[in-house]
C-alpha positions as CSV (number, residue, x, y, z in Angstrom):
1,X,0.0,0.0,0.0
2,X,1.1,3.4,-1.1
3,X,1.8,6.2,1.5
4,X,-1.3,8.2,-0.5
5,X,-3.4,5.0,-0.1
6,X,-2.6,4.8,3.6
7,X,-3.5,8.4,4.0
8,X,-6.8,8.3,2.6
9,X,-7.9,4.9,4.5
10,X,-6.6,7.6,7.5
11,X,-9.0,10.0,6.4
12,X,-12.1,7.5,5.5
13,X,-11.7,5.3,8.9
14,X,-10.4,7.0,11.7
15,X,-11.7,11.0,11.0
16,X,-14.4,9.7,8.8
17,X,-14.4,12.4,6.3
18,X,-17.0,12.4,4.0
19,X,-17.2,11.3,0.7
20,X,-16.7,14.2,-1.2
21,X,-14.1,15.5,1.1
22,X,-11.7,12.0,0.3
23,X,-12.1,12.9,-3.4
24,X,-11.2,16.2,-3.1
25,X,-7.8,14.9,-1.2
26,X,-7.2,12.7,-3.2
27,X,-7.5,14.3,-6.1
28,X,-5.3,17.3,-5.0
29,X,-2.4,14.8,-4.1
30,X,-2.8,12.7,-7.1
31,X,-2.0,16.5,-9.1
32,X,0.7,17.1,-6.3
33,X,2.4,13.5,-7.4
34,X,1.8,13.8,-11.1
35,X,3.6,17.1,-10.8
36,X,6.8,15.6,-8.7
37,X,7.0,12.9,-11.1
38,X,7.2,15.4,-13.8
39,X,9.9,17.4,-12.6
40,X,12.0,15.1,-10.7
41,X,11.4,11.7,-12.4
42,X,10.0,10.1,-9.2
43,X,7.9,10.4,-6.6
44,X,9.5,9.8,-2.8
45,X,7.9,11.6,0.0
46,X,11.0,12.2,1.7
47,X,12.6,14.2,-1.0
48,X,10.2,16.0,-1.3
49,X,11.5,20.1,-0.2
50,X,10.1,23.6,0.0
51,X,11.4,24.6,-3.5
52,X,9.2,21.8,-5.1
53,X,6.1,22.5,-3.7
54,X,6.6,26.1,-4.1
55,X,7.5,25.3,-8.1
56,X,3.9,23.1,-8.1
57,X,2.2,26.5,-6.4
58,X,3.0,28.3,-9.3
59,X,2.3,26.2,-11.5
60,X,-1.3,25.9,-10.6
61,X,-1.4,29.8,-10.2
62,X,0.3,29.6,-14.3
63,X,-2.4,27.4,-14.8
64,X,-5.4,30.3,-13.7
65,X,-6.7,28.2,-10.5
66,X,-7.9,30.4,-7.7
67,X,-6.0,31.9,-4.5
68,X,-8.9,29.9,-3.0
69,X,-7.7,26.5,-4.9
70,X,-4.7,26.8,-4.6
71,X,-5.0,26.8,-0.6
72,X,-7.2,24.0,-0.6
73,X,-4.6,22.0,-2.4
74,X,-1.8,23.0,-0.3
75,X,-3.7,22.2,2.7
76,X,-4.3,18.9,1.4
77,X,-0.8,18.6,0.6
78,X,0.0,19.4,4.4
79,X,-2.1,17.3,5.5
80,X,-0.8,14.2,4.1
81,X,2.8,15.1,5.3
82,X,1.1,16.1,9.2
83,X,0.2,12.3,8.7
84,X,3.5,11.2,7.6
85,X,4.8,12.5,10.7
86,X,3.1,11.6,13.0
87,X,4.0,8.0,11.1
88,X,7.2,8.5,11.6
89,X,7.9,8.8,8.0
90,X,9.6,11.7,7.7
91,X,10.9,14.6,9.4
92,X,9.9,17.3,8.0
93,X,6.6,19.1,6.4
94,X,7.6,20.5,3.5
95,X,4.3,22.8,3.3
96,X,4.8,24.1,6.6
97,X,6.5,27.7,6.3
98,X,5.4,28.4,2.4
99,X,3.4,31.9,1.9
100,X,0.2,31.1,0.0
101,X,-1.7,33.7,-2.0
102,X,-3.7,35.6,-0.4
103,X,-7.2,34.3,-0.5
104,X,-10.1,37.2,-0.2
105,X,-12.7,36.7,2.1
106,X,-15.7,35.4,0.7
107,X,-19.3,36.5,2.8
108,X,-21.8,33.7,2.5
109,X,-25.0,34.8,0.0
110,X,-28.3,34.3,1.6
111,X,-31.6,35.0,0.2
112,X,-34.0,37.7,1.5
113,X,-36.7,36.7,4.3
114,X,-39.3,38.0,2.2
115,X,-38.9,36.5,-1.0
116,X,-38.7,33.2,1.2
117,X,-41.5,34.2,2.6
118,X,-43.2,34.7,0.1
119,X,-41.5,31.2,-1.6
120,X,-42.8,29.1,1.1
121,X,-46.6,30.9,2.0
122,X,-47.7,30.8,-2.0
123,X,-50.0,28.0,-1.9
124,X,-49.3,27.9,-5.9
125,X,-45.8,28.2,-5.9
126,X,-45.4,24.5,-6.1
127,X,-48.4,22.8,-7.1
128,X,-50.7,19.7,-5.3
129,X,-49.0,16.7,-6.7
130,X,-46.4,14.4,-5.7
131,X,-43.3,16.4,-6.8
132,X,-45.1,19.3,-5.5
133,X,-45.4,18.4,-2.2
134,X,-41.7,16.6,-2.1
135,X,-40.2,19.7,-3.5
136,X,-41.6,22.4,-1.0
137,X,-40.8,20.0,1.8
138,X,-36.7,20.4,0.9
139,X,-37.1,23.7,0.4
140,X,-39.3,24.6,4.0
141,X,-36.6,21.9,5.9
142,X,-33.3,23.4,4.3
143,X,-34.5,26.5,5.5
144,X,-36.4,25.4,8.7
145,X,-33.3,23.7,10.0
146,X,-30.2,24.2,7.9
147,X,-29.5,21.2,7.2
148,X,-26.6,20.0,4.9
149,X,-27.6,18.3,1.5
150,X,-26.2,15.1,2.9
151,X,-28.4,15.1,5.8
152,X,-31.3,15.5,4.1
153,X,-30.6,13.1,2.0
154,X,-30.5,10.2,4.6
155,X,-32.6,12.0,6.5
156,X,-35.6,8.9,7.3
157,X,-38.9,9.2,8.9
158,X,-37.8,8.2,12.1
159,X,-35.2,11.0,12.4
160,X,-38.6,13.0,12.8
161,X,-40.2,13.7,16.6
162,X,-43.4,15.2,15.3
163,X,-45.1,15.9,18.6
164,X,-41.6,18.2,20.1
165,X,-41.0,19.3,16.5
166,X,-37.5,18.2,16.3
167,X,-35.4,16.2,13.8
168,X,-32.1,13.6,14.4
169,X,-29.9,14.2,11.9
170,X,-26.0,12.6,11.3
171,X,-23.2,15.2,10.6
172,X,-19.7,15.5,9.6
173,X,-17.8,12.5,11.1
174,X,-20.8,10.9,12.6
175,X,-21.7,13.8,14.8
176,X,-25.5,13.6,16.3
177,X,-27.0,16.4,16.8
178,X,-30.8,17.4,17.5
179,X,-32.7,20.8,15.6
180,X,-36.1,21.7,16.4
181,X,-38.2,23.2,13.0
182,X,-41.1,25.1,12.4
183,X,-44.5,23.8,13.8
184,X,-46.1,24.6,9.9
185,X,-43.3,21.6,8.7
186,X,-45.3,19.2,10.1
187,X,-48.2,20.3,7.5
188,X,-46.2,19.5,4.6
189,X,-44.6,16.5,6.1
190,X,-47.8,14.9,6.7
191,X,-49.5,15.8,3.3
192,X,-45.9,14.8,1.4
193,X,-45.6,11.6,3.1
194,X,-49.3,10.9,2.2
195,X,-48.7,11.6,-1.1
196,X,-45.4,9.4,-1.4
197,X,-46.9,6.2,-0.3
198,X,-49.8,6.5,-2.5
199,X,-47.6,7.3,-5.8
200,X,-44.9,5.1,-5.3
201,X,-46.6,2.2,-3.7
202,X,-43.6,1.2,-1.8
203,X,-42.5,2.1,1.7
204,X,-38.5,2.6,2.7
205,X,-36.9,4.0,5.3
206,X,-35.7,7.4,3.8
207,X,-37.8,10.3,3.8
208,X,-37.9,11.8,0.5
209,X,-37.7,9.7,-2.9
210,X,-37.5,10.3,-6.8
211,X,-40.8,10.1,-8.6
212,X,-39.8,6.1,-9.2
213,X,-39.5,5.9,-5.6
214,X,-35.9,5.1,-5.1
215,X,-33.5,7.3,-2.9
216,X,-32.9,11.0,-4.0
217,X,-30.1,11.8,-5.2
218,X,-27.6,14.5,-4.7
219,X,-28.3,16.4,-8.4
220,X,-32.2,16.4,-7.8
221,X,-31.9,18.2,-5.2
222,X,-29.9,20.6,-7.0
223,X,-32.5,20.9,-9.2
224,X,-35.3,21.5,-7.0
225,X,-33.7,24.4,-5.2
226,X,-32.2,25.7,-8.1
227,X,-35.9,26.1,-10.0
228,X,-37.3,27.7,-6.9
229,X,-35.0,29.9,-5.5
230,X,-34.6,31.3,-9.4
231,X,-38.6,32.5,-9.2
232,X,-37.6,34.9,-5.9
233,X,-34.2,35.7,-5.8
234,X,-31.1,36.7,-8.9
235,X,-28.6,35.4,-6.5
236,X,-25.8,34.1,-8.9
237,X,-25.8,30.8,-6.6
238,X,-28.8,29.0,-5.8
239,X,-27.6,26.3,-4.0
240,X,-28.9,23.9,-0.8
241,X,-26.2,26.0,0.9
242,X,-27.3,28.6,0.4
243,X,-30.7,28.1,1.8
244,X,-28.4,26.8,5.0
245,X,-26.1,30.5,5.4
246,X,-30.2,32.0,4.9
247,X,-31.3,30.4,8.1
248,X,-28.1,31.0,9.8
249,X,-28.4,34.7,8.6
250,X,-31.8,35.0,9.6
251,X,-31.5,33.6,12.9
252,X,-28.6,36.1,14.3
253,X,-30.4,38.9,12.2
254,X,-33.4,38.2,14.7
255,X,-30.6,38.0,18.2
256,X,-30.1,34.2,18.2
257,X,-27.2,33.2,20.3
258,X,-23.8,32.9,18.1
259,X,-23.0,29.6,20.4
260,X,-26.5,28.7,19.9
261,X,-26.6,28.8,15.9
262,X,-22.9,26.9,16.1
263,X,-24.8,24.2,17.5
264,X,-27.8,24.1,15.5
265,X,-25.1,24.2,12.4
266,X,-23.4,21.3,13.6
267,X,-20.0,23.2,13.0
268,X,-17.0,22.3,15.0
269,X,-15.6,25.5,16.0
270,X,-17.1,28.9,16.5
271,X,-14.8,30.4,13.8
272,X,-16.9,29.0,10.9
273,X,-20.3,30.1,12.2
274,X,-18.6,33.7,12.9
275,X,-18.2,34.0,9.3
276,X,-22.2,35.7,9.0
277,X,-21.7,38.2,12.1
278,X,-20.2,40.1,8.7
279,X,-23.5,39.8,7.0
280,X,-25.6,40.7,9.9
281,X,-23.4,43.3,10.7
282,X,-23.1,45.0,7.6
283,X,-27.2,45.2,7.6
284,X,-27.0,47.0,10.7
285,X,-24.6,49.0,9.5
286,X,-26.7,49.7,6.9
287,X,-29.8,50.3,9.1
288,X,-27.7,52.9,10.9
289,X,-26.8,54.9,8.0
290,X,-30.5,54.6,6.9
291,X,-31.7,55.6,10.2
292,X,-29.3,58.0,11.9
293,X,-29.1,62.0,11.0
294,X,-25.2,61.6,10.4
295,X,-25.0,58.4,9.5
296,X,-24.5,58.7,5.9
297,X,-22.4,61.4,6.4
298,X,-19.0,61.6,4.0
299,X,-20.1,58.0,2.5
Protein backbone atom coordinates (compact mmCIF):
# COMPACT_ATOMS: atom_id res chain seq x y z
CA UNK A 1 0.00 0.00 0.00
CA UNK A 2 1.14 3.41 -1.06
CA UNK A 3 1.84 6.19 1.52
CA UNK A 4 -1.30 8.19 -0.47
CA UNK A 5 -3.39 5.00 -0.14
CA UNK A 6 -2.64 4.77 3.63
CA UNK A 7 -3.46 8.45 3.98
CA UNK A 8 -6.78 8.27 2.61
CA UNK A 9 -7.92 4.87 4.52
CA UNK A 10 -6.65 7.59 7.47
CA UNK A 11 -9.01 9.96 6.40
CA UNK A 12 -12.13 7.46 5.48
CA UNK A 13 -11.69 5.30 8.85
CA UNK A 14 -10.38 7.01 11.66
CA UNK A 15 -11.74 10.98 10.97
CA UNK A 16 -14.41 9.66 8.82
CA UNK A 17 -14.41 12.42 6.29
CA UNK A 18 -16.96 12.42 4.04
CA UNK A 19 -17.22 11.26 0.73
CA UNK A 20 -16.72 14.21 -1.19
CA UNK A 21 -14.13 15.46 1.07
CA UNK A 22 -11.75 11.96 0.30
CA UNK A 23 -12.12 12.87 -3.42
CA UNK A 24 -11.20 16.17 -3.13
CA UNK A 25 -7.75 14.93 -1.20
CA UNK A 26 -7.16 12.73 -3.22
CA UNK A 27 -7.45 14.35 -6.11
CA UNK A 28 -5.26 17.28 -4.98
CA UNK A 29 -2.37 14.80 -4.12
CA UNK A 30 -2.79 12.68 -7.06
CA UNK A 31 -1.98 16.50 -9.08
CA UNK A 32 0.75 17.06 -6.27
CA UNK A 33 2.42 13.47 -7.38
CA UNK A 34 1.80 13.76 -11.08
CA UNK A 35 3.62 17.15 -10.84
CA UNK A 36 6.77 15.60 -8.67
CA UNK A 37 6.99 12.91 -11.12
CA UNK A 38 7.16 15.44 -13.78
CA UNK A 39 9.94 17.35 -12.65
CA UNK A 40 12.00 15.14 -10.69
CA UNK A 41 11.38 11.68 -12.41
CA UNK A 42 9.95 10.08 -9.22
CA UNK A 43 7.89 10.42 -6.63
CA UNK A 44 9.50 9.77 -2.84
CA UNK A 45 7.95 11.56 -0.04
CA UNK A 46 10.96 12.16 1.69
CA UNK A 47 12.60 14.21 -0.97
CA UNK A 48 10.18 15.98 -1.27
CA UNK A 49 11.49 20.06 -0.16
CA UNK A 50 10.13 23.57 0.04
CA UNK A 51 11.39 24.64 -3.51
CA UNK A 52 9.25 21.78 -5.09
CA UNK A 53 6.12 22.48 -3.65
CA UNK A 54 6.63 26.12 -4.12
CA UNK A 55 7.51 25.33 -8.08
CA UNK A 56 3.92 23.08 -8.06
CA UNK A 57 2.19 26.50 -6.36
CA UNK A 58 3.03 28.31 -9.30
CA UNK A 59 2.33 26.19 -11.51
CA UNK A 60 -1.30 25.94 -10.60
CA UNK A 61 -1.44 29.79 -10.19
CA UNK A 62 0.27 29.63 -14.31
CA UNK A 63 -2.40 27.36 -14.75
CA UNK A 64 -5.41 30.33 -13.73
CA UNK A 65 -6.69 28.15 -10.50
CA UNK A 66 -7.92 30.43 -7.74
CA UNK A 67 -5.99 31.88 -4.46
CA UNK A 68 -8.88 29.89 -3.04
CA UNK A 69 -7.72 26.46 -4.92
CA UNK A 70 -4.72 26.84 -4.60
CA UNK A 71 -5.04 26.83 -0.58
CA UNK A 72 -7.18 24.01 -0.58
CA UNK A 73 -4.65 21.96 -2.37
CA UNK A 74 -1.79 23.03 -0.32
CA UNK A 75 -3.72 22.17 2.72
CA UNK A 76 -4.33 18.94 1.40
CA UNK A 77 -0.80 18.63 0.56
CA UNK A 78 -0.03 19.40 4.38
CA UNK A 79 -2.10 17.28 5.51
CA UNK A 80 -0.82 14.18 4.09
CA UNK A 81 2.77 15.13 5.28
CA UNK A 82 1.11 16.07 9.18
CA UNK A 83 0.16 12.25 8.73
CA UNK A 84 3.50 11.20 7.61
CA UNK A 85 4.85 12.50 10.67
CA UNK A 86 3.12 11.59 13.01
CA UNK A 87 4.05 8.05 11.09
CA UNK A 88 7.24 8.49 11.60
CA UNK A 89 7.88 8.83 8.02
CA UNK A 90 9.55 11.68 7.74
CA UNK A 91 10.90 14.55 9.43
CA UNK A 92 9.88 17.28 7.98
CA UNK A 93 6.64 19.10 6.45
CA UNK A 94 7.61 20.49 3.52
CA UNK A 95 4.27 22.83 3.30
CA UNK A 96 4.84 24.14 6.65
CA UNK A 97 6.50 27.71 6.27
CA UNK A 98 5.36 28.38 2.44
CA UNK A 99 3.41 31.94 1.95
CA UNK A 100 0.22 31.11 -0.05
CA UNK A 101 -1.73 33.75 -1.99
CA UNK A 102 -3.67 35.63 -0.40
CA UNK A 103 -7.20 34.34 -0.50
CA UNK A 104 -10.07 37.21 -0.24
CA UNK A 105 -12.69 36.73 2.14
CA UNK A 106 -15.67 35.35 0.74
CA UNK A 107 -19.26 36.46 2.80
CA UNK A 108 -21.79 33.74 2.48
CA UNK A 109 -24.99 34.80 0.02
CA UNK A 110 -28.30 34.29 1.61
CA UNK A 111 -31.59 34.96 0.19
CA UNK A 112 -34.05 37.72 1.53
CA UNK A 113 -36.69 36.73 4.25
CA UNK A 114 -39.35 38.02 2.18
CA UNK A 115 -38.89 36.49 -1.00
CA UNK A 116 -38.66 33.17 1.22
CA UNK A 117 -41.54 34.21 2.64
CA UNK A 118 -43.21 34.74 0.08
CA UNK A 119 -41.51 31.23 -1.61
CA UNK A 120 -42.80 29.12 1.05
CA UNK A 121 -46.56 30.92 1.99
CA UNK A 122 -47.72 30.82 -1.99
CA UNK A 123 -50.04 28.02 -1.88
CA UNK A 124 -49.35 27.92 -5.87
CA UNK A 125 -45.81 28.16 -5.85
CA UNK A 126 -45.39 24.46 -6.14
CA UNK A 127 -48.40 22.77 -7.11
CA UNK A 128 -50.72 19.73 -5.27
CA UNK A 129 -49.02 16.70 -6.74
CA UNK A 130 -46.36 14.43 -5.71
CA UNK A 131 -43.26 16.43 -6.80
CA UNK A 132 -45.05 19.34 -5.48
CA UNK A 133 -45.38 18.36 -2.24
CA UNK A 134 -41.69 16.55 -2.07
CA UNK A 135 -40.24 19.71 -3.46
CA UNK A 136 -41.64 22.39 -1.03
CA UNK A 137 -40.81 20.05 1.84
CA UNK A 138 -36.75 20.41 0.87
CA UNK A 139 -37.06 23.73 0.41
CA UNK A 140 -39.32 24.60 3.96
CA UNK A 141 -36.62 21.94 5.92
CA UNK A 142 -33.31 23.38 4.26
CA UNK A 143 -34.53 26.52 5.48
CA UNK A 144 -36.41 25.40 8.70
CA UNK A 145 -33.35 23.75 10.05
CA UNK A 146 -30.22 24.23 7.94
CA UNK A 147 -29.50 21.19 7.21
CA UNK A 148 -26.60 19.99 4.87
CA UNK A 149 -27.59 18.30 1.49
CA UNK A 150 -26.18 15.15 2.94
CA UNK A 151 -28.38 15.14 5.85
CA UNK A 152 -31.27 15.53 4.12
CA UNK A 153 -30.61 13.07 2.01
CA UNK A 154 -30.54 10.17 4.65
CA UNK A 155 -32.61 11.97 6.53
CA UNK A 156 -35.59 8.87 7.35
CA UNK A 157 -38.91 9.21 8.88
CA UNK A 158 -37.85 8.19 12.11
CA UNK A 159 -35.15 11.03 12.44
CA UNK A 160 -38.59 12.98 12.81
CA UNK A 161 -40.21 13.68 16.57
CA UNK A 162 -43.43 15.16 15.34
CA UNK A 163 -45.14 15.94 18.57
CA UNK A 164 -41.62 18.20 20.07
CA UNK A 165 -41.04 19.26 16.48
CA UNK A 166 -37.53 18.22 16.26
CA UNK A 167 -35.44 16.24 13.79
CA UNK A 168 -32.15 13.64 14.36
CA UNK A 169 -29.90 14.22 11.93
CA UNK A 170 -26.02 12.59 11.26
CA UNK A 171 -23.18 15.20 10.56
CA UNK A 172 -19.72 15.46 9.55
CA UNK A 173 -17.77 12.52 11.06
CA UNK A 174 -20.85 10.86 12.61
CA UNK A 175 -21.72 13.75 14.81
CA UNK A 176 -25.46 13.59 16.32
CA UNK A 177 -27.00 16.36 16.81
CA UNK A 178 -30.76 17.43 17.54
CA UNK A 179 -32.71 20.82 15.64
CA UNK A 180 -36.06 21.70 16.42
CA UNK A 181 -38.15 23.16 12.97
CA UNK A 182 -41.14 25.11 12.43
CA UNK A 183 -44.52 23.77 13.83
CA UNK A 184 -46.10 24.64 9.92
CA UNK A 185 -43.29 21.57 8.71
CA UNK A 186 -45.25 19.20 10.12
CA UNK A 187 -48.24 20.27 7.55
CA UNK A 188 -46.17 19.48 4.59
CA UNK A 189 -44.63 16.53 6.09
CA UNK A 190 -47.82 14.90 6.75
CA UNK A 191 -49.52 15.76 3.30
CA UNK A 192 -45.92 14.79 1.43
CA UNK A 193 -45.64 11.55 3.08
CA UNK A 194 -49.25 10.86 2.15
CA UNK A 195 -48.71 11.57 -1.11
CA UNK A 196 -45.37 9.44 -1.35
CA UNK A 197 -46.93 6.17 -0.26
CA UNK A 198 -49.81 6.49 -2.51
CA UNK A 199 -47.65 7.32 -5.79
CA UNK A 200 -44.90 5.07 -5.27
CA UNK A 201 -46.55 2.24 -3.72
CA UNK A 202 -43.65 1.15 -1.80
CA UNK A 203 -42.51 2.15 1.65
CA UNK A 204 -38.53 2.56 2.72
CA UNK A 205 -36.88 3.97 5.33
CA UNK A 206 -35.70 7.41 3.82
CA UNK A 207 -37.78 10.28 3.84
CA UNK A 208 -37.90 11.81 0.52
CA UNK A 209 -37.66 9.73 -2.93
CA UNK A 210 -37.53 10.32 -6.85
CA UNK A 211 -40.81 10.06 -8.65
CA UNK A 212 -39.78 6.09 -9.22
CA UNK A 213 -39.51 5.93 -5.60
CA UNK A 214 -35.94 5.08 -5.09
CA UNK A 215 -33.51 7.31 -2.86
CA UNK A 216 -32.89 10.99 -3.96
CA UNK A 217 -30.15 11.78 -5.22
CA UNK A 218 -27.64 14.51 -4.75
CA UNK A 219 -28.25 16.43 -8.38
CA UNK A 220 -32.21 16.39 -7.83
CA UNK A 221 -31.91 18.22 -5.16
CA UNK A 222 -29.95 20.62 -7.03
CA UNK A 223 -32.52 20.87 -9.20
CA UNK A 224 -35.28 21.49 -7.04
CA UNK A 225 -33.68 24.40 -5.18
CA UNK A 226 -32.25 25.72 -8.10
CA UNK A 227 -35.86 26.12 -9.97
CA UNK A 228 -37.33 27.71 -6.86
CA UNK A 229 -34.99 29.85 -5.53
CA UNK A 230 -34.56 31.27 -9.38
CA UNK A 231 -38.60 32.50 -9.19
CA UNK A 232 -37.65 34.87 -5.92
CA UNK A 233 -34.18 35.66 -5.77
CA UNK A 234 -31.08 36.70 -8.92
CA UNK A 235 -28.63 35.39 -6.49
CA UNK A 236 -25.79 34.14 -8.95
CA UNK A 237 -25.75 30.83 -6.59
CA UNK A 238 -28.83 28.99 -5.79
CA UNK A 239 -27.63 26.27 -4.01
CA UNK A 240 -28.86 23.87 -0.79
CA UNK A 241 -26.19 26.04 0.94
CA UNK A 242 -27.28 28.60 0.38
CA UNK A 243 -30.68 28.14 1.77
CA UNK A 244 -28.41 26.79 4.97
CA UNK A 245 -26.12 30.54 5.37
CA UNK A 246 -30.18 32.01 4.93
CA UNK A 247 -31.26 30.41 8.09
CA UNK A 248 -28.14 31.00 9.78
CA UNK A 249 -28.39 34.72 8.60
CA UNK A 250 -31.83 34.98 9.57
CA UNK A 251 -31.45 33.64 12.89
CA UNK A 252 -28.62 36.12 14.25
CA UNK A 253 -30.40 38.90 12.19
CA UNK A 254 -33.36 38.23 14.70
CA UNK A 255 -30.62 37.96 18.16
CA UNK A 256 -30.05 34.17 18.16
CA UNK A 257 -27.22 33.22 20.33
CA UNK A 258 -23.79 32.94 18.13
CA UNK A 259 -22.95 29.58 20.37
CA UNK A 260 -26.50 28.69 19.92
CA UNK A 261 -26.56 28.80 15.88
CA UNK A 262 -22.91 26.93 16.13
CA UNK A 263 -24.83 24.22 17.50
CA UNK A 264 -27.81 24.10 15.46
CA UNK A 265 -25.10 24.19 12.39
CA UNK A 266 -23.37 21.30 13.62
CA UNK A 267 -20.01 23.24 13.02
CA UNK A 268 -16.97 22.33 14.99
CA UNK A 269 -15.65 25.48 15.95
CA UNK A 270 -17.10 28.94 16.47
CA UNK A 271 -14.82 30.37 13.80
CA UNK A 272 -16.89 29.03 10.88
CA UNK A 273 -20.27 30.06 12.18
CA UNK A 274 -18.56 33.73 12.87
CA UNK A 275 -18.23 33.96 9.34
CA UNK A 276 -22.19 35.73 9.01
CA UNK A 277 -21.70 38.18 12.11
CA UNK A 278 -20.21 40.09 8.73
CA UNK A 279 -23.51 39.75 7.02
CA UNK A 280 -25.65 40.65 9.87
CA UNK A 281 -23.39 43.32 10.71
CA UNK A 282 -23.14 44.98 7.56
CA UNK A 283 -27.17 45.17 7.59
CA UNK A 284 -26.98 46.99 10.67
CA UNK A 285 -24.62 49.04 9.51
CA UNK A 286 -26.72 49.72 6.92
CA UNK A 287 -29.77 50.32 9.08
CA UNK A 288 -27.71 52.91 10.85
CA UNK A 289 -26.76 54.92 8.04
CA UNK A 290 -30.47 54.64 6.91
CA UNK A 291 -31.75 55.61 10.16
CA UNK A 292 -29.27 58.00 11.91
CA UNK A 293 -29.15 61.99 11.02
CA UNK A 294 -25.23 61.64 10.44
CA UNK A 295 -25.01 58.43 9.47
CA UNK A 296 -24.50 58.71 5.92
CA UNK A 297 -22.37 61.39 6.41
CA UNK A 298 -19.05 61.62 3.97
CA UNK A 299 -20.11 57.95 2.52
Amino acid sequence: MSYQESFINYLKYEKRYSAHTIVAYKNDLDQFVEYCTIVVGEFHVKEVGTDTVRGWLLHLMEQGLTPRSIHRKATSVKSFYNYLMRQEEVDVNPVQNLTLPKVRKKLPAFVDENSLNHLLDDADSFGDDFSGKRDKLIVALFYGTGIRLSELINLKESDIDIKANLIRVLGKRQKERIIPYPNEINNLLESYVTKRNKHTGTKTEFLFVTDKGEKIYEKLIYRVVQKNLARVTSLEKKSPHVLRHTYATHLLNKGADLNAVKELLGHSNLAATQVYTHTTFEKLLDSYKQAHPRGDKNN
